[in-house]
N, C-alpha and C positions, 0 to 999 in steps of 0.2 A: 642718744644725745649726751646723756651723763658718763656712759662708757667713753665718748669722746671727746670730754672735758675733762674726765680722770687723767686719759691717757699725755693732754696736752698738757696739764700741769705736771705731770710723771716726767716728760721729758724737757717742760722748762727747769723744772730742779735739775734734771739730770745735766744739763748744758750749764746751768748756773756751779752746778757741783765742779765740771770738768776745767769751767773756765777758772775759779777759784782756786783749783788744782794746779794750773798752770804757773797760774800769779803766784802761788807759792815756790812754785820751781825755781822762776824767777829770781822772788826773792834771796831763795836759798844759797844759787848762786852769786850771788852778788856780795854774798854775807861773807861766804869763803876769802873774798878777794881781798885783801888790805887797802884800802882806800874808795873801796866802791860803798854805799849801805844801802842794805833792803828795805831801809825805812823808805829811801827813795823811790824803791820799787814800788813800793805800797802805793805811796805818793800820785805816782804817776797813772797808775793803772786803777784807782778810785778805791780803793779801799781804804785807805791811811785811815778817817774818823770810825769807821765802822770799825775795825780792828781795833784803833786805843779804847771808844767805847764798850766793845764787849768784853773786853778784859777789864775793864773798869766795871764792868756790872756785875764778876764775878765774886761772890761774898760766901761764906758758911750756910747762908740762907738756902743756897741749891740741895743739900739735904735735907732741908727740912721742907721742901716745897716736893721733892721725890718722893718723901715718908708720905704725904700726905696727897698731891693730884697725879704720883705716878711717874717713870721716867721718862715720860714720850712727853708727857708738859712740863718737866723741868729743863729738859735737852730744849726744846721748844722756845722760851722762855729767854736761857741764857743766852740763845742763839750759837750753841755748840758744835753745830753740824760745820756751820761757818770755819772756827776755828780749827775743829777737828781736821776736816777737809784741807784749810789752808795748811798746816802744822804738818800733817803729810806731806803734803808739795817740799815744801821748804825740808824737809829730812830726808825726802827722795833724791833734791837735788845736793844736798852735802853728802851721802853716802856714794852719793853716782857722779854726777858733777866734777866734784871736786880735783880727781885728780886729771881731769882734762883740762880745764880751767888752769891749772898750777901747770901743767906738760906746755900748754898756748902760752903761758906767759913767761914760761922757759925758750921756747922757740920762736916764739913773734913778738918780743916786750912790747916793738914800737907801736907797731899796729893795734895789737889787745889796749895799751895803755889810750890808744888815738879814740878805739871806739867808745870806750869805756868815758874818758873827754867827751864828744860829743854826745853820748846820755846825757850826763851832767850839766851841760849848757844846755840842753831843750829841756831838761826837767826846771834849773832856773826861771827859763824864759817861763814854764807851764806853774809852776808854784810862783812865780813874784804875778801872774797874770791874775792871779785869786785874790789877790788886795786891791777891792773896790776904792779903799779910799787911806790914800797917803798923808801921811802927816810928819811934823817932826819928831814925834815917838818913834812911829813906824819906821821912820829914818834912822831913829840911831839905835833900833833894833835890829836891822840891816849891818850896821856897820858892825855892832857889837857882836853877833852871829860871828860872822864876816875874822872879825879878829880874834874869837875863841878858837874858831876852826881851821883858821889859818896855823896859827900857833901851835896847834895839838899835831899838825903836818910838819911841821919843823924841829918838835922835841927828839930829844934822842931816849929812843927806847934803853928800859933798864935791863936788868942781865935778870937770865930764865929762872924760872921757880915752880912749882909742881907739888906743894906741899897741900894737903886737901883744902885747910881754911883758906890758903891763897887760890885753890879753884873755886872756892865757894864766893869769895871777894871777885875775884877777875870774872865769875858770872855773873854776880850784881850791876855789875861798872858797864860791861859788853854790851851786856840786853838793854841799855840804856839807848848805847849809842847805834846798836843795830835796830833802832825804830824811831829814829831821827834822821829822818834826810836829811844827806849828805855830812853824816858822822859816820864811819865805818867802823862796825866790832869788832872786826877780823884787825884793823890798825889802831884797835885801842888796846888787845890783847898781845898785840906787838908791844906796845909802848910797854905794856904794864909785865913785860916776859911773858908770860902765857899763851901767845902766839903755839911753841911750839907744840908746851907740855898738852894742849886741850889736842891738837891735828895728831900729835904722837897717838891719843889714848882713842880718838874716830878713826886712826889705822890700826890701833893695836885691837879695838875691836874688831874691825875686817877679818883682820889676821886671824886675830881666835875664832872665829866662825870657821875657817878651814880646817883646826885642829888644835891651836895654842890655846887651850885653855883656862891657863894658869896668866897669858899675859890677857887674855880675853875677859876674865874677873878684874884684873886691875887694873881695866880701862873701864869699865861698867862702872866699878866703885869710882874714879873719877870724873867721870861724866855725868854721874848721878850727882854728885856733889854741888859742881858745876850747873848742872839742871837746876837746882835749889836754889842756889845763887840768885841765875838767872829767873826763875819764876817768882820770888821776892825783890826782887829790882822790878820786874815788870810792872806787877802789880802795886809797888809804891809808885811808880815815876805815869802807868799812861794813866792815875788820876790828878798829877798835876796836869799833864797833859790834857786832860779830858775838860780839867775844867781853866786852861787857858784857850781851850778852842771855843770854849761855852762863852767867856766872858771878855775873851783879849784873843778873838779871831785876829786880826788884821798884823798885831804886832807878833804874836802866835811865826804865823804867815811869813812876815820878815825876818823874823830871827830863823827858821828854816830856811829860809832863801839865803840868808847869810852862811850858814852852817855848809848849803854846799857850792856857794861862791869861793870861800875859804879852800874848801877839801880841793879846788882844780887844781890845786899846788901838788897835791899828792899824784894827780892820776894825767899830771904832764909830760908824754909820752917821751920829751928827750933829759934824760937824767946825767949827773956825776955820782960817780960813787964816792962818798965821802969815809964811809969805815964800816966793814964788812962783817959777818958772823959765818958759825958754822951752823948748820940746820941739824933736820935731826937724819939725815942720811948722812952726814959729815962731810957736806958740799959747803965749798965759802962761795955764801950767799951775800948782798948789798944791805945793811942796815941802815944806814944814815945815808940819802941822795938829796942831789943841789937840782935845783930847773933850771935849766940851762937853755940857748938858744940852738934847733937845728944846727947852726953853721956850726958851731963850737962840738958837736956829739963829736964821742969817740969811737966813729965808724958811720955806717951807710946810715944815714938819718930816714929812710926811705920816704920822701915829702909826700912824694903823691899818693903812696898807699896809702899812708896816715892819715893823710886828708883825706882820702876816699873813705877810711873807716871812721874817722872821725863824722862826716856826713850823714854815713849809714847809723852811724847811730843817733845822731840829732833825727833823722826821718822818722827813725822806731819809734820815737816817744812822741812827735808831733802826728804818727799814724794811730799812734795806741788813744792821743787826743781826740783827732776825727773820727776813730772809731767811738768814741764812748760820747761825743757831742750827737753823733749820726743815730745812735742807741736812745739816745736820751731823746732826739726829734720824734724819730718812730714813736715812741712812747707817750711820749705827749697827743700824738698824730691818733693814737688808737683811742686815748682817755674822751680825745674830745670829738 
């Protein structure tokens, strides 16, 4: 009997491991994308508190709680496994991901841009459904989201830079908004130039893994930098985070929901190009795009695929809902 009680909690970790592996994957993709964020992912698929929280729990203190109950109750403790696990996903799917993700959105703007659109509206609908009680705060918490994130969709990004302190800044600012449903890092590191210099140094890594290993060090060195950034933004901003979920859930709540009301400006699958760049393959790429209507696109608008993807992706996230309301039944069903 304890043999197989071992064994069944052995492989609820192990399903709990795999499916938080996913969610990371997830996330990671979505972080690639410029106008998409993994905060949203998070959001969607229930981790979002769990995640600002354990980052928020991590302090100098996990040394000194190693020194002294050992690492299997510090790991324990910070709830590491979680992270580690997630942090994985999310690095699996930018090292692998990504250039598929970039090739679809070379080949199929309309449609990626469509599905991508409906995520975004079912995750609204699934985040503004988590505010028990409306008010006029909450209201103009909404609206205020609503118009910071519209607006960050409409700046015109600045010209490129790649200098270490600017990867260490453009990491701080990113990781902000890569854990923010419906703020995208990937279209903040656009705005702030950094877009390319960060994707140049996650291929120029690749690359050195085959043999360039002179450009393979000075993508390390700036990705490392970048990593600092970003893990000092994190850890300042999920305990403001942490403790507007503790104290100001509801408006918390709205100004999220705002955040990726705003962003549907960005991921509206029929655009103009307003004024272009060169990337780092030396392709003239779309910088600056207007939302325009279907009728007006310049070429096949393709409606009904759009909507069909658009669809397919409002389903994902109200299925990833019934899947985890369905989860949470069962579990209740067995407590009691």
């Amino acid at each position: 009997m304890g043999e197989f009680h071992y064994g069944s909690m052995a492989s609820n970790a192990l399903i709990s491991h795999l499916t938080t592996y996913l969610k990371g994957i997830a996330m990671g993709a979505a972080d690639v994308v410029p106008g998409v964020s993994g905060g949203t992912i998070a959001f969607i698929t229930g981790i979002y508190e769990e995640l600002i929280g354990t980052i928020h729990k991590l302090d100098l203190g996990l040394f000194k709680l190693w020194k002294q109950d050992g690492f299997k109750a510090m790991w324990r403790h910070y709830n590491l496994g979680f992270l580690a696990v997630l942090f994985m996903g999310i690095a699996t799917s930018i090292f692998s991901l990504a250039k598929l993700i970039t090739h679809l959105l070379e080949s199929h703007p309309v449609l990626v841009w469509a599905f991508f659109f409906g995520l975004i509206v079912a995750s609204i609908i699934y985040v503004g459904k988590q505010i028990e009680r409306w008010n006029l705060g909450v209201l103009i918490a909404l609206v205020v989201g609503t118009a910071v994130s519209y607006s960050i969709t409409i700046a015109e990004p600045i010209g490129s830079q790649d200098s270490l302190w600017f990867m260490a800044l453009a990491g701080f600012i990113a990781i902000i908004a890569m854990i923010l449903p419906g703020l995208s890092g990937a279209f903040i590191l656009l705005l702030l130039g950094a877009y390319e210099p960060v994707i140049g140094a996650i291929s120029g890594l690749i690359d050195g893994l085959s043999g360039e290993s002179d450009l393979m060090w000075e993508s390390v060195l700036k990705l490392s930098v970048f990593a600092v950034g970003a893990i000092a933004g994190l850890k300042a901003f999920s305990g403001v985070l942490n403790w507007m979920f503790n104290n100001y859930k509801a408006i918390t709540l709205a100004v999220l929901t705002g955040f990726m009301l705003g962003a549907l400006n960005k991921v509206w699958p029929w655009k103009e190009v307003l004024s272009t760049r060169i990337n780092s393959k030396g392709i003239e790429v779309p910088l600056l795009e207007e939302s325009i209507a279907p009728a007006n696109f310049n070429g096949d608008p393709q409606l009904v695929g759009a909507i069909s993807c658009a669809v397919a992706g409002c389903v994902l996230i109200l299925g990833f809902e019934w899947l985890a309301k369905r989860k949470s039944t069962l579990a209740d069903g067995r407590q009691a």
